[in-house]
Every structure is written in structure tokens, then in C-alpha cells.
C-alpha positions in Angstrom: 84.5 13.2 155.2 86.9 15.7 154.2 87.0 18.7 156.5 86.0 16.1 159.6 87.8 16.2 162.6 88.3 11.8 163.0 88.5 11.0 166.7 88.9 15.2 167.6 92.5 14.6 166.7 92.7 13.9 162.9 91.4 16.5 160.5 90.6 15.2 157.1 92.3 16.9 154.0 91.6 15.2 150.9 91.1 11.5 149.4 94.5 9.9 148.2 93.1 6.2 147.5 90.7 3.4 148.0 90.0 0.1 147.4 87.1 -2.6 147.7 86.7 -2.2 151.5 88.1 1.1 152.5 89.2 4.3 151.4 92.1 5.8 152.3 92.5 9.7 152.8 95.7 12.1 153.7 95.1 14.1 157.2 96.6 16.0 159.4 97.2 15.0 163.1 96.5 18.2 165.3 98.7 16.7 168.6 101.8 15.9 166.9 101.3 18.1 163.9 102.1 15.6 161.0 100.8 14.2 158.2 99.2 10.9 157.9 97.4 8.7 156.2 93.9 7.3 157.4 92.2 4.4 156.4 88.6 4.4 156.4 86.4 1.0 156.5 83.8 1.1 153.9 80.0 1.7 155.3 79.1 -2.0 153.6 81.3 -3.6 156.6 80.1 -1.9 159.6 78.0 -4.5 160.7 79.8 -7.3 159.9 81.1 -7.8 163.6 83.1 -10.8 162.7 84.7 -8.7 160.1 85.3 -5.5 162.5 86.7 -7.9 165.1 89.5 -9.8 162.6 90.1 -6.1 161.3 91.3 -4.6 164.1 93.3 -7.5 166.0 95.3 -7.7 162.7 95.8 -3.8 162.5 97.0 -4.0 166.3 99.1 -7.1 164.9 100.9 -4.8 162.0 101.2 -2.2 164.5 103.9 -4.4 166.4 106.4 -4.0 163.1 108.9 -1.9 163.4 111.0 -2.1 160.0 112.2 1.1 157.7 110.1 -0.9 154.9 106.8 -1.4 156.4 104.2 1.3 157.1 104.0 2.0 160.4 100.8 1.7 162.0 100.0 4.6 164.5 96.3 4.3 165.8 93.1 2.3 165.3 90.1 3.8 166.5 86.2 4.2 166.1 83.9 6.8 166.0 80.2 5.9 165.7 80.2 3.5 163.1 83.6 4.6 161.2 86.3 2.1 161.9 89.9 3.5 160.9 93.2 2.5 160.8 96.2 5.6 161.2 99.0 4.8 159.6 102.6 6.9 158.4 102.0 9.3 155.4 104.1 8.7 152.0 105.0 11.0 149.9 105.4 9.5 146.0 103.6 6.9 143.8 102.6 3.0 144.5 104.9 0.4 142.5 101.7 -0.4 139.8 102.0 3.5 139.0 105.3 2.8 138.5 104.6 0.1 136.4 102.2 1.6 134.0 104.8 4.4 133.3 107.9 2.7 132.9 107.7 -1.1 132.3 109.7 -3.3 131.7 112.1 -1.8 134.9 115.8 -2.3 134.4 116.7 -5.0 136.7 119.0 -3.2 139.0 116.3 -1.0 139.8 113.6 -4.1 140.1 116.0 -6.2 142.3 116.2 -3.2 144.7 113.0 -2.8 145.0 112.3 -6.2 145.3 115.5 -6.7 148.1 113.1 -4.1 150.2 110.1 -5.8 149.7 111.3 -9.4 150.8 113.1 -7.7 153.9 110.3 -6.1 155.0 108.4 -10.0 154.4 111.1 -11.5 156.6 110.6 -9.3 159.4 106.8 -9.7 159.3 107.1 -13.4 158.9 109.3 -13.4 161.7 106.3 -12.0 163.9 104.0 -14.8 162.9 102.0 -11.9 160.2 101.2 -13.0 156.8 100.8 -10.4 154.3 98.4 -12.5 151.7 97.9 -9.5 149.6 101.2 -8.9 148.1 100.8 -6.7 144.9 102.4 -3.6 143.6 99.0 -1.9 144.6 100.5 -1.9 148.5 103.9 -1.0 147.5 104.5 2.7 147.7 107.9 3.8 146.5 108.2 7.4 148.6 110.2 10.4 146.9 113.8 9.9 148.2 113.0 5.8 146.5 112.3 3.7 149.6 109.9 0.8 149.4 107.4 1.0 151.9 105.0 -2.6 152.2 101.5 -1.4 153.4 98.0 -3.4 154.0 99.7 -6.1 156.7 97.0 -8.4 157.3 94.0 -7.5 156.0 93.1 -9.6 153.6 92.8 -12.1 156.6 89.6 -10.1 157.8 87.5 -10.9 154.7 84.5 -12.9 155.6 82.4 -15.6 153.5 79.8 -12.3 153.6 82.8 -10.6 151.4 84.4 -12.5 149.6 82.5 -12.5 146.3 83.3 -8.5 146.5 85.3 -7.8 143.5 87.4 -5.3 145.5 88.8 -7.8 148.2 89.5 -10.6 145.8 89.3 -9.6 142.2 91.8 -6.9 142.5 94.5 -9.6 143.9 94.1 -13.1 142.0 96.4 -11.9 139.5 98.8 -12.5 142.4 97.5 -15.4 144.0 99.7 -18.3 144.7 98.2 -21.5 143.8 97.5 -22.3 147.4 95.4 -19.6 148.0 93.7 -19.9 144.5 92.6 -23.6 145.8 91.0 -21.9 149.5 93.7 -23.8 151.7 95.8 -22.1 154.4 98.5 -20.2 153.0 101.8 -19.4 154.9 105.5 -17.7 154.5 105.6 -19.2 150.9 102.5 -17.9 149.8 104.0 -14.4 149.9 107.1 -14.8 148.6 105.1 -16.0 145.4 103.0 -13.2 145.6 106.8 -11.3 145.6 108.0 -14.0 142.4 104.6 -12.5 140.3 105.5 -8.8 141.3 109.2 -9.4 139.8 107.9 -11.0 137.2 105.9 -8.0 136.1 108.5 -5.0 136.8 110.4 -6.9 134.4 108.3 -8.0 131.6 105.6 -5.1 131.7 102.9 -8.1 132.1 101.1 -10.7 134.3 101.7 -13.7 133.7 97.9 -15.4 134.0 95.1 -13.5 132.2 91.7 -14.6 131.6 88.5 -13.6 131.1 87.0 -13.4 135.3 88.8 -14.4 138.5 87.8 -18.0 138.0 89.9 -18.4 135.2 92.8 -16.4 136.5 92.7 -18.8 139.4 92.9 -21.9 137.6 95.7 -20.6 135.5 97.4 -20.6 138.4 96.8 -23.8 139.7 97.5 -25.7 136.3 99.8 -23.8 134.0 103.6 -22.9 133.6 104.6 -19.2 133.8 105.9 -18.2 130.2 109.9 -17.8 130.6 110.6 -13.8 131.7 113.5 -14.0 129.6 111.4 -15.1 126.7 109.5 -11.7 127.0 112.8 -9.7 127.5 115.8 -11.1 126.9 118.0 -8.2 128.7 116.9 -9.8 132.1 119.9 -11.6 133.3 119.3 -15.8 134.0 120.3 -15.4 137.6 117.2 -12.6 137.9 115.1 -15.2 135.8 116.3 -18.2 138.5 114.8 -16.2 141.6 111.1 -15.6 139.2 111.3 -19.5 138.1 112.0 -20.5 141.7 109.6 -18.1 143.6 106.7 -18.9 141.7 106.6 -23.1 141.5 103.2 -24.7 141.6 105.0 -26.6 144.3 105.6 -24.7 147.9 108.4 -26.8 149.0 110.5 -26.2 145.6 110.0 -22.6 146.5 112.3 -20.7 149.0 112.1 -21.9 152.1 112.2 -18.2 153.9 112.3 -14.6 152.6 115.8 -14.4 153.9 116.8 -17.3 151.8 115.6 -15.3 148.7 116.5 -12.0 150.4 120.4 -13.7 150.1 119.7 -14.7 146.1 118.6 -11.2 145.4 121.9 -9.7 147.5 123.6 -11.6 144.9 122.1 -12.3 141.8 123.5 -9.2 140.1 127.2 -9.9 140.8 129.7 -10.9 137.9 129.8 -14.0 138.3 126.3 -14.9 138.2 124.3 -12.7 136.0 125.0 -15.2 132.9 125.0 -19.0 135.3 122.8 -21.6 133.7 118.6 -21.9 133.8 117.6 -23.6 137.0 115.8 -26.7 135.9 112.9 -28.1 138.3 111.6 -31.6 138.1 107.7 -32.0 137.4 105.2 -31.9 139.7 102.6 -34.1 139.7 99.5 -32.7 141.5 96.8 -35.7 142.3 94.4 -32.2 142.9 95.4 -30.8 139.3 92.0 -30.4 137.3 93.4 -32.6 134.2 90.9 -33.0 130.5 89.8 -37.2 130.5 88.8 -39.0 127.3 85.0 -39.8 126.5 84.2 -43.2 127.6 82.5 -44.4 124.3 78.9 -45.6 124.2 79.9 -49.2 122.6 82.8 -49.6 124.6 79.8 -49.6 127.9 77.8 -52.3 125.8 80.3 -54.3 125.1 81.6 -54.6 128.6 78.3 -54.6 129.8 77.8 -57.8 127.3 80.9 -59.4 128.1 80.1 -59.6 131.9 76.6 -61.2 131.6 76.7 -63.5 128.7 77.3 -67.2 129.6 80.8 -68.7 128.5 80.6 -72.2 127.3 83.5 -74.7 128.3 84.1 -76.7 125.3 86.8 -79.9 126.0 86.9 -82.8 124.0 85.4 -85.1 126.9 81.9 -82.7 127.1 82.0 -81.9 123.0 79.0 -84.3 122.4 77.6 -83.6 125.5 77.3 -79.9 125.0 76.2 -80.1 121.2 73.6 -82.8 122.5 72.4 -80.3 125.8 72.1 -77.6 123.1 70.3 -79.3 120.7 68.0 -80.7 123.3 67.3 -77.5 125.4 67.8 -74.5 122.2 65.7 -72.0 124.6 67.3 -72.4 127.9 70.2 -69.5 126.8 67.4 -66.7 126.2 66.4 -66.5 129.8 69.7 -65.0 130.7 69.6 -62.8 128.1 66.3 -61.3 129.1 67.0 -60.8 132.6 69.9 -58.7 130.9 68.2 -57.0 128.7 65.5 -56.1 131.2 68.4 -55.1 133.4 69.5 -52.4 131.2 66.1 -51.0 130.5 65.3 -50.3 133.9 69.4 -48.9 134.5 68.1 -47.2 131.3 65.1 -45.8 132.6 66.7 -44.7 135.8 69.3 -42.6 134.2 67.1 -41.0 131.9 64.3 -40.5 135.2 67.4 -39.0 137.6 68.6 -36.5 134.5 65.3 -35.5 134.2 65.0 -35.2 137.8 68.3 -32.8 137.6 66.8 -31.0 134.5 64.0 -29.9 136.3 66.3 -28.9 139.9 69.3 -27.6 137.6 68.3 -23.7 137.4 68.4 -22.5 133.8 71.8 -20.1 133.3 71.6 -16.8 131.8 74.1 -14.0 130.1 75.3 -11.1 132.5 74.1 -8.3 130.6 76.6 -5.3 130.6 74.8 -2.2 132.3 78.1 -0.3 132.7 77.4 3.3 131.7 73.3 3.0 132.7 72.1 4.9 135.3 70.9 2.3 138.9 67.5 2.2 137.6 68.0 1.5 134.1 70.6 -1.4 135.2 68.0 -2.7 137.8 65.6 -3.3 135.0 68.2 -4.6 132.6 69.2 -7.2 134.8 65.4 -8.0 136.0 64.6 -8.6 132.3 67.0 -11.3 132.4 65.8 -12.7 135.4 68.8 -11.4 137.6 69.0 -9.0 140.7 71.0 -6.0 141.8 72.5 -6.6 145.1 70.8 -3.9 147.7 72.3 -1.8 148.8 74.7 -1.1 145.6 78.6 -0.1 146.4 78.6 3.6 146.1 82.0 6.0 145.4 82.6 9.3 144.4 83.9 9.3 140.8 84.8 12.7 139.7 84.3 11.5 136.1 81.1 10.0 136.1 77.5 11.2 137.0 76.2 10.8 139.8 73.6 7.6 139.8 75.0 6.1 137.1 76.8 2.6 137.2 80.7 2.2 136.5 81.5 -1.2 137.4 80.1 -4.7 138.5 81.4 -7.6 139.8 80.0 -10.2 137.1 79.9 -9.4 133.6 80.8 -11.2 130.0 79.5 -14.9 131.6 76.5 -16.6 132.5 75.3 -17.0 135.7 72.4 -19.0 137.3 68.8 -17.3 136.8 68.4 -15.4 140.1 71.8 -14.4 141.1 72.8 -10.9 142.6 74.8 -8.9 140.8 76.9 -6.8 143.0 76.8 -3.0 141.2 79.2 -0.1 141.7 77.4 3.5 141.4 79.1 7.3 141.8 78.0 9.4 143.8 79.7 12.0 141.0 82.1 14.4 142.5 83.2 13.7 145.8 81.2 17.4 147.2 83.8 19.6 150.3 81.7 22.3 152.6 83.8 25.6 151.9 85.1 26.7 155.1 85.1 30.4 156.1 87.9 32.2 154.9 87.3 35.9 155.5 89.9 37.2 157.5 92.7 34.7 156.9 95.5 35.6 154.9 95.5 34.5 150.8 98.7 32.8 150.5 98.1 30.4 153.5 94.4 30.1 152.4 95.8 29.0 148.6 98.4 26.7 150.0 95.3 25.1 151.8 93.3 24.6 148.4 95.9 23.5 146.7 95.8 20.2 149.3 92.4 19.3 147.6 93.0 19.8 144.5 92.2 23.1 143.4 94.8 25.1 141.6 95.4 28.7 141.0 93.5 29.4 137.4 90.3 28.6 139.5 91.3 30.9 141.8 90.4 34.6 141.1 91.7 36.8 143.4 90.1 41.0 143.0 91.7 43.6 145.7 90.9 46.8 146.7 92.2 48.9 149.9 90.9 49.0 153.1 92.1 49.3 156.6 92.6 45.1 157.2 96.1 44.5 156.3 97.7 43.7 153.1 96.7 39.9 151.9 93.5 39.9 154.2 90.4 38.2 152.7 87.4 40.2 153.2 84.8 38.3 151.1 84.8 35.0 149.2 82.2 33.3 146.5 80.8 30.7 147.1 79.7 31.6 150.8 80.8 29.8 153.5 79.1 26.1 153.9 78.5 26.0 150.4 79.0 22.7 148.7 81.8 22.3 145.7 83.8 19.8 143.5 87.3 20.8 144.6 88.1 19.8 140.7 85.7 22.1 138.9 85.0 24.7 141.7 86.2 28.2 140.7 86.4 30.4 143.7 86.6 34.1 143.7 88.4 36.3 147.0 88.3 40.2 147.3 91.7 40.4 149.2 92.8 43.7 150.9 95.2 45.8 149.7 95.7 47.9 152.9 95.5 51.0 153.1 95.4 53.5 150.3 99.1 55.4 150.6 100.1 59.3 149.3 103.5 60.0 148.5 104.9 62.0 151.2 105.7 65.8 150.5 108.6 67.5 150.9 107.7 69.8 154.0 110.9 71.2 155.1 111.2 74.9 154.3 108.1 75.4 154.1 105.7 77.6 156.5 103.5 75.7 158.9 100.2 77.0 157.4 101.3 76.5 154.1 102.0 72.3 155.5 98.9 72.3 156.9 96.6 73.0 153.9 98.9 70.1 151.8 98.7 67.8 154.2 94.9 67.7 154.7 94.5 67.8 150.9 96.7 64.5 150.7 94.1 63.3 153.6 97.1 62.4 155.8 96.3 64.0 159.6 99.0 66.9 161.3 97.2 67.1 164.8 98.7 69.9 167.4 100.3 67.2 169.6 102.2 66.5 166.9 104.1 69.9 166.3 106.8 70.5 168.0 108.2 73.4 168.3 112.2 74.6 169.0 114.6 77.5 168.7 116.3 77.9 165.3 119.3 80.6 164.5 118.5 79.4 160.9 114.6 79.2 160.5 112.5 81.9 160.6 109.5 81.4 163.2 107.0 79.1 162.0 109.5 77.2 159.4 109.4 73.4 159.2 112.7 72.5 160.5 112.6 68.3 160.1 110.1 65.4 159.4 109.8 63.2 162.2 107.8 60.3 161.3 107.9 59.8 157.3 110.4 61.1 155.1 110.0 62.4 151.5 108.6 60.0 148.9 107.8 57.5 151.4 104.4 55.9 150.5 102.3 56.7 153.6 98.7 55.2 154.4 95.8 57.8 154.0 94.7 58.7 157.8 98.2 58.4 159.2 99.4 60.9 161.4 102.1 63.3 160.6 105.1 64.5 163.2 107.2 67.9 162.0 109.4 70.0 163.9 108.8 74.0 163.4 111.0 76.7 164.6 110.0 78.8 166.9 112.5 81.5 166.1 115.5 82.5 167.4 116.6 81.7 171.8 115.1 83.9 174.0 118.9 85.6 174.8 119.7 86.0 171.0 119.8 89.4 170.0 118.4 90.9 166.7 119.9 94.0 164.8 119.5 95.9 162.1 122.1 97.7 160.7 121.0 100.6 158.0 123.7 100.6 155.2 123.7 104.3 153.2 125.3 103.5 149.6 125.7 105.7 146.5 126.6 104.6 143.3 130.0 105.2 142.5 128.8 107.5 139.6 125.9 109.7 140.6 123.2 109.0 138.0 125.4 106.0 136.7 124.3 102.3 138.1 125.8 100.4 140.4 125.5 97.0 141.4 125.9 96.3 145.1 126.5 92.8 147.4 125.9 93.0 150.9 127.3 89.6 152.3 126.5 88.9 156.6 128.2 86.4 159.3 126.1 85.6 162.4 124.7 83.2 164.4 123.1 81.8 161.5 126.1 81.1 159.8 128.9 82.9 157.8 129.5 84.6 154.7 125.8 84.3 154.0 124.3 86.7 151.4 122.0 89.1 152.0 121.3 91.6 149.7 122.2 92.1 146.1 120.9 95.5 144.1 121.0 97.7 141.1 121.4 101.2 142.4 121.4 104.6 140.3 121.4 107.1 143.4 122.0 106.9 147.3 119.8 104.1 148.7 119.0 103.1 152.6 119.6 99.0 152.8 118.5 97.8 156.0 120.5 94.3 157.2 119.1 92.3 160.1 121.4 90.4 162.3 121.6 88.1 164.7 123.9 87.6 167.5 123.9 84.7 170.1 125.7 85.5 173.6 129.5 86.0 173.1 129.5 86.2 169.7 130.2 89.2 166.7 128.6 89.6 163.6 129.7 91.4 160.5 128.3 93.0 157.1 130.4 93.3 154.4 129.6 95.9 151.2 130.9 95.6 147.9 130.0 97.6 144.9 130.4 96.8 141.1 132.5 93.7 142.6 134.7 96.0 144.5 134.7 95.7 148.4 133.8 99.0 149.9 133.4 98.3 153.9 132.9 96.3 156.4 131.2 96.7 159.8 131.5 94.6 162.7 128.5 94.6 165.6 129.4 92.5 168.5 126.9 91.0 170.9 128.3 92.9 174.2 127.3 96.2 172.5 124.1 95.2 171.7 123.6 94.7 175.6 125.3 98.2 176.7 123.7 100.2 173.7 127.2 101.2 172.7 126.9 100.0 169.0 127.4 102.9 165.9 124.1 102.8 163.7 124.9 102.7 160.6 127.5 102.5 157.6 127.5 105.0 155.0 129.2 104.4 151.5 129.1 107.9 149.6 129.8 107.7 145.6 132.1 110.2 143.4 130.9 113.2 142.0 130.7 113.8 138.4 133.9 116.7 136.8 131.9 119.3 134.3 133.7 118.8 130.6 133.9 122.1 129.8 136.2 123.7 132.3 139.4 124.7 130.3 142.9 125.3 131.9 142.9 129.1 131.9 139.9 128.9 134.6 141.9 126.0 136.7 143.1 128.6 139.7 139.9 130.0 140.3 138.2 127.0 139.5 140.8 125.2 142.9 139.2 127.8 145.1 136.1 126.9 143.8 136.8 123.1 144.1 139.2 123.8 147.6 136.2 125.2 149.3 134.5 122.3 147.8 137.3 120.2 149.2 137.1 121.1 152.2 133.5 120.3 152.4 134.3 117.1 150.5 136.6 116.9 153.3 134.7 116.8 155.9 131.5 114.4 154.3 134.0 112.0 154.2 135.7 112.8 157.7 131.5 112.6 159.1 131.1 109.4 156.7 134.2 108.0 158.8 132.7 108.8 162.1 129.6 107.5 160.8 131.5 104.1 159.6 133.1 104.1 163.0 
């Protein structure tokens, strides 16, 4: 069932409940996207039409309430044979989970739940419905603590074909009013004794009637007192303990008269003023119906009676005492013939009794002991029960049990009693596990696909979940064990996903700077893909041609999917109308044979105060300096030597164009004085060193021009 789409509208998700004649599953409506609950009529009633008929006028009845404590019924429909009821989805517990964990309730908390349960009687009894299956079982207490009353009306559709069925009435006679117990029509009252028994056991922790099989409970019902609540726990207050006393008399009309009559005792009963009032004392009821325990009537006590009403009195006077004495004496035998048509009499009566109890021996069929075959597999309980001349009802009642086998037996309606030879015993057998079709999940995304299998129960340590990359994006399944179809136990299942990781990623380089052939060999190594399109080239005053300028599409250190493509920018050297121009610098050091260290700092187009050139120098060198000029601009070189700033030369863009610029700038050194020239030799040494002056003279005068 789960996994089917009910009516094309309602798609089953998983199993939340079940009882005797249905089971009850959550599922998702497709049209108006919400959860719901859907109610399912057991395979064992499909052909009862009587049944099916009764089922589904009292659904459409319960579908008329409209009350924020009542279930709403949404749809009733068939398809094939499955009958189901659609009803609102809660989200919590039912009031006998509640029950088992917390019992005894406090009695605020008990009196609101109960004020919510008779409310939601009132309005139902208002529109002529009769629950008759009040129990904490069909009391769900949703999340944000509101008491919901589900199950309206169908414990009216059981049949005389059902009614033995341990699910439709076993599971209720702890609640059964005394009414019902006895088969008669039950009403308004009936309920609100149902509600009395509920109270009774969020407060105490306990039923009040317990017995051995239904039977029992049933009669307890009908002939004995509740035991006091209070005498269980005394913190119940008396006016909580009046409402119990007064719900649950044997008699109907000592009970409430309406739900809102003991809706209006249950507004109140927690006030001040009464939570200590006095116990409500009820006179006795004396039932004509009650089943009551009769003294033996005593073998001689019969004779004796019997005697007494057909022996002959004698009238003795004293006018007739001769007379008699004389009749008796004269006639001795005449009072033995009265005695032996008596004594006859009783022989035959005698003989009839004993011939009618025979006749009843021999009718009566002999009783045998249920055997218990609870824990035996269906054929082992079949012949169990044949050997002591029973039967298993045919078919059996078959569940899933997620704890038990399947085949093997885990209830039946009859045990620890005897029973007449012959009788069917009605068996309850699992189907183990309750089996789901996996769906196909390749493709779908993991996190959606876990949410899904956490719906049926499966949770996340039986989930493995392996990944690898691969072009599907990141979370996509792309194979899953078992294969699709495959049958599972959504409790013991372990599933296994191979989920995508996408696609494998590179840390982006750093390409900037670098040339384009160098780029191209590092991206191809990193298997990420630079195609031609993809270059664009520009002009650049501050790249050389063929210099990555910017990354377009991925920055450095970005994590980047193997395959992607790659966008760069690359210089394409300078404009077309920028002018290039290299100016030849002629430097000595300023010692000749000495070292020198020389700077050689530019301003151009490509930006200013840029260096260029730095050197050692022991003799006159040639230092070429390329510049570039846009339109309307100057550039200039600027020479220092051992930190000292020699010259400058400035080249301007206009003399580029008209050929007018000077070629070169010469920086000449200082010569070197011999040590041993004395001061006698100083004249001629002048002329030596004016000649030499004058030719020192002019180098520098031709390194001016040269400089200009």
C-alpha cells in the first residue's frame, strides 16, 4: 500500500496505526498539497455489503461535524475493493500513549482534556451521531495540546458477521457502558460514560473492570461499583471525583442528562470553592435484569413439600373422634392407595428428569480448553487446535508485524477458557515486515531524497552515502543499492547512494604578468581550457606585447571546475600613434679604472619616475634607454652616478615626429693627477696641462653640444 497512488490523488507514505477493521496510514494529497490521514477497511470486510453500506453513510454522517475537536472528515471513496475514509492529519500522540507514560495525569491537565472531549460529544450529539466507541485509543492530543475525537460512528457499522472480532469489540469493553454491555440501544448517555471511564483512568493510571475475557469485563460492568478514584489517589479533588461517580452510574437517568450539563461541571469543578465540597451520594439501584447468586433449593426441603401437598389430613373434632378411630380400625388399608399413586407419581417425575438430562447429556457438546498457540507458526497452531477438536477460522487475520516472523501467530481472539468442541478460533498471523518497492532515485537530489526516507522510517546510520565528482551537479544521485523496485523493510533496510560531487576544481593561477605562451602551457596542465575566442587583446603603455594584462572570468585562488573555460586580456603593445625611442646614454666612471655605480631613472607614458637601469661601471659604457611617448606628451631620463645626479635629458613627442631630437647624452668621468709631479716642474707641467685644458675644454664644450 505504501508508495500507491489511492484514488490518483492520495499517495501513500507510511503506516501510522490500525486497529481490528482498518488500518490507518499518513499520505499526502497531491491537489491540495497536505497531509492526511487515510483510513483503510481491512480486506476481511469487503464483502460484507451490509457492513460497507453502514460504513460509509456514517463516515458521510461524521463528515457533517464541523468542531475544532473533532477530526474532520475530508473524503470517502473506493477503488476496486479498498474502501477508505480521508480524514485531517495530527501531528502528536493518542491519549492511551499518553496514559502509559505519564499516569496518574494531574487533574488540571485531565479536566482539560476531558472539557474538549465532552464539547466535541455535545456538538456530535447535537447532530443526532453517537460516538459508541469513546476510549483514549480515538483521542489524539496534537503537538500545540488540542484534543482531537476521531472514529465518529463506526462502531455502528459492525455486523453480527463481526462482532466476535476481537479488534471491534475486545479492544473497547473496558469502556462499555452497562447498556451497551447488555446489547440494548445506547444513546447520549452511553458516551458520556464511556467519557466518566476515560477520567477515571487519566487519573488513577487504571481501569476500573478487569477480568480474565470480554465476558467478564462486561459483566463487571453491569453488576459491580467502581472502586472510589480518590481511594486510588487521594490528590484528586472530590468535586473531580463527583463528575467520575456521576458519569459512570449503572443507572442512565442518575447520569448527566447532556454533555453540556457535564461540559458546565467540568468548567467548574476546579474553582475554589468546590475542589473540597462533599461526596455526592447516589441512592441504590435496583436492577430486576441484574444477574444476582440464589440459594440451593435443598433436596429434603422438595420431599417435604412434595409430602405435605399429597398426604391426606385427618379432621379430628370431638363429634367424629369415635367415628374416625372406628373408620380406621375398620378400613387400616384404605390410606396406602393414596400413597402409592404418590409414590408412583414421583418415580415417573423421577424418571423423566433423569430421561430429559440424559437427553441434554447427549445434545450438550462436550467443552474443551483453548490451547495457547501464540508464538507457533499457522500450521503448527492449526494442528494444535485440531488435536483438541477446535478449528482455525479461514481465512486468518493477517498484519505486518515488524517484530515477528512472518507466518507465525501473535494473537487470537479466545484463549485461557474453554469453549464448545468445534468452535472457530479466530487467529492473528504477520506477514513479518511490512515490505516498500524502492523507488528510483538516481538523479534526484540527496537531501530531499533523505527527508523522503526519513517519512518511513529509515534513519541516517542506514544511510551510506560515497561521492565522487562528475559533471551532474553537486548532491546528485547517480546510483543507489538496492536497485530500483527492489523490496525492503524500511526498519532494517540499509541503503547505499554514490552522490556527485561535481566537478573536479583546480585552484586558479595567478596569470597576470605573465607571457601568453608561458599561460597557455599552465593552463592546459591544470586541464582548464584557454580557447582563441577567448583572448582578447588591447593596447597597453605598461605591458609589453603579449603580457597578460587581467583575468576575466576567475580570479586567483578561486576553485574552478576542470574543463572550464578561461577568459584573459593580453596586451597587444603600445597604440598604433605611440612613439618608441631609444636614447643612448655614454657614462664614465667618475674615476677612470675606479667603479662606479650608476641609476638611470625614466618618465613616460608608462608612468613616472620609473627605474630603468642600475649598473657597476669601471670604464665608459654605452646604456641604451627605450622610451615611450604618447601624442602631446615629453619624456625624460635622468642619470645619477655613485648617488649623485649627473643629467637629465628630456625627449618630447613633437620631436620625435619632425626628427629634431639630439641622440644621445654623454656623461664623461675625471681623469686621474700622476703623484709624482713635484712643484719645481708645476709651470711647464700648466703648459703641458693648459694644452691639455684646452682640449679638456673643448670634450666638455662637444659633451655639452652632445647633451644638448
Amino acid at each position: 500500500m505504501i508508495g500507491h497512488d489511492l484514488g490518483g490523488r492520495y499517495e501513500i507514505l507510511s503506516r501510522i496505526g490500525g486497529g481490528g477493521m482498518a488500518l490507518v496510514y499518513k499520505a499526502h494529497d497531491v491537489l491540495l498539497n497536505r497531509k492526511v490521514a487515510v483510513k483503510v477497511l481491512r480486506q476481511q470486510f469487503v464483502n460484507d455489503d451490509e457492513f460497507i453500506r453502514r460504513f460509509r453513510r456514517e463516515a458521510q454522517s461524521a463528515a457533517a461535524l464541523s468542531h475544532p475537536n473533532v477530526v474532520s472528515i475530508y473524503d470517502v471513496g473506493q477503488e476496486d475493493e479498498t474502501h477508505y475514509i480521508v480524514m485531517e492529519y495530527i501531528e502528536g500522540n493518542n491519549l492511551n500513549e499518553l496514559i502509559q507514560e505519564r499516569a496518574p495525569l494531574q487533574a488540571e491537565e485531565a479536566v482539560r482534556f476531558a472539557v474538549q472531549i465532552c464539547d466535541a460529544l455535545g456538538h456530535a450529539h447535537q447532530n443526532h451521531i453517537i460516538h459508541r466507541d469513546i476510549k483514549p485509543h480515538n483521542i489524539l492530543i496534537g503537538n500545540n495540546g488540542r484534543v482531537k475525537v476521531t472514529d465518529f460512528g463506526i462502531a455502528r457499522a459492525v455486523t453480527s458477521s463481526t462482532i466476535t472480532h476481537t479488534g471491534s469489540v475486545l479492544g473497547s469493553v473496558h469502556y462499555f457502558s452497562p447498556e451497551h454491555a447488555k446489547g440494548i440501544n445506547t444513546g447520549e448517555k452511553s458516551d458520556l460514560y464511556s467519557l466518566g471511564i476515560v477520567l477515571y483512568q487519566m487519573l488513577t493510571g487504571k481501569l476500573p473492570f478487569l477480568g480474565e475475557s470480554p465476558i467478564s469485563v462486561a459483566l463487571k460492568h453491569l453488576q459491580e461499583n467502581i472502586e472510589a478514584p480518590r481511594s486510588i489517589n487521594p490528590h484528586i479533588p472530590q468535586s473531580v471525583e463527583n463528575i467520575i461517580l456521576k458519569a459512570t452510574r449503572k443507572n442512565p437517568s442518575e447520569r448527566y442528562s447532556s454533555a453540556q450539563e457535564m461540559l458546565l461541571d467540568l468548567d467548574t469543578c476546579l474553582r475554589s470553592d468546590r475542589l473540597n465540597e462533599s461526596k455526592t451520594i447516589f441512592p441504590m439501584f435496583n436492577d430486576l435484569e441484574e444477574t444476582r447468586v440464589m440459594p440451593a433449593i435443598r433436596g429434603d426441603i422438595v420431599a417435604s413439600a412434595s409430602a405435605e401437598r399429597f398426604e391426606p389430613k385427618v379432621v379430628v373434632s370431638d363429634t367424629s373422634t369415635k367415628w374416625a378411630d372406628g373408620e380406621n380400625n375398620k378400613n387400616p388399608k384404605k390410606w396406602k392407595k393414596p400413597l402409592t399413586v404418590v409414590g408412583v407419581t414421583l418415580v415417573l417425575l423421577a424418571l423423566i428428569i433423569f430421561g430429559f438430562l440424559w437427553l441434554l447429556d447427549k445434545l450438550d457438546t462436550e467443552e474443551v480448553e483453548v490451547p495457547y498457540v501464540v508464538g507457533m507458526t499457522l500450521a503448527d497452531a492449526r494442528k494444535e487446535l485440531e488435536s483438541k477438536g477446535l478449528e482455525a477460522q479461514d481465512p486468518p487475520i493477517r498484519e505486518f508485524q515488524k517484530d515477528i516472523p512472518k507466518d507465525q501467530v501473535f494473537d487470537q481472539n479466545k484463549q485461557n477458557m474453554r469453549v464448545k468442541a468445534g468452535s472457530a478460533i479466530v487467529l492473528y498471523v504477520s506477514d513479518g515486515p511490512e515490505m516498500v518497492g524502492l523507488k528510483n532515485y538516481v538523479g534526484q537530489m540527496i537531501k530531499a531524497v533523505q527527508e523522503e526516507l526519513h517519512s518511513i522510517g529509515i534513519t541516517n546510520d542506514r544511510i551510506e552515502i560515497k561521492e565522487e565528482h562528475n559533471e551532474q551537479p553537486l548532491g546528485t544521485i547517480l546510483e543507489q543499492t538496492p536497485a530500483s523496485g527492489e523490496l525492503f523493510d524500511p526498519l532494517t533496510v540499509k541503503l547505499s547512494f554514490l552522490v556527485s560531487k561535481g566537478p573536479e576544481t583546480v585552484e586558479m593561477p595567478d596569470l597576470v604578468g605573465e607571457k601568453l605562451s608561458t599561460a597557455r602551457k599552465l593552463l592546459k596542465s591544470l586541464g582548464l581550457v584557454l580557447k582563441e575566442e577567448n583572448i582578447l587583446y588591447e593596447p597597453s603603455y605598461l605591458h609589453e606585447k603579449d603580457t597578460i594584462i587581467m583575468q576575466e572570468t576567475h580570479m586567483p585562488l578561486d576553485q574552478v571546475p576542470k574543463g572550464s573555460d578561461i577568459t584573459i586580456r593580453v596586451s597587444s603593445g603600445p597604440p598604433a600613434d605611440a612613439k618608441s625611442y631609444v636614447l643612448n646614454v655614454r657614462i664614465s666612471p667618475a674615476v677612470e679604472g675606479q667603479s662606479s655605480e650608476v641609476k638611470i631613472v625614466y618618465s613616460d607614458a608608462r608612468g613616472e619616475n620609473m627605474e630603468g637601469i642600475t649598473r657597476t661601471i669601471t670604464s665608459t659604457v654605452d646604456i641604451p634607454v627605450t622610451v615611450i611617448l604618447a601624442p602631446d606628451t615629453v619624456a625624460t631620463v635622468t642619470v645619477s652616478r655613485d648617488n649623485q645626479f649627473m643629467d637629465t635629458k628630456t625627449i618630447s613627442y613633437d620631436e620625435l615626429v619632425s626628427g629634431t631630437g639630439s641622440s644621445g647624452l654623454t656623461i664623461p668621468g675625471e681623469e686621474l693627477v700622476p703623484p709624482t709631479q713635484n712643484t719645481e716642474e708645476q709651470p711647464v707641467q700648466g703648459e703641458v696641462n693648459g694644452s691639455d685644458g684646452e682640449s679638456t675644454t673643448e670634450g666638455e664644450s662637444e659633451g655639452s653640444e652632445q647633451g644638448q
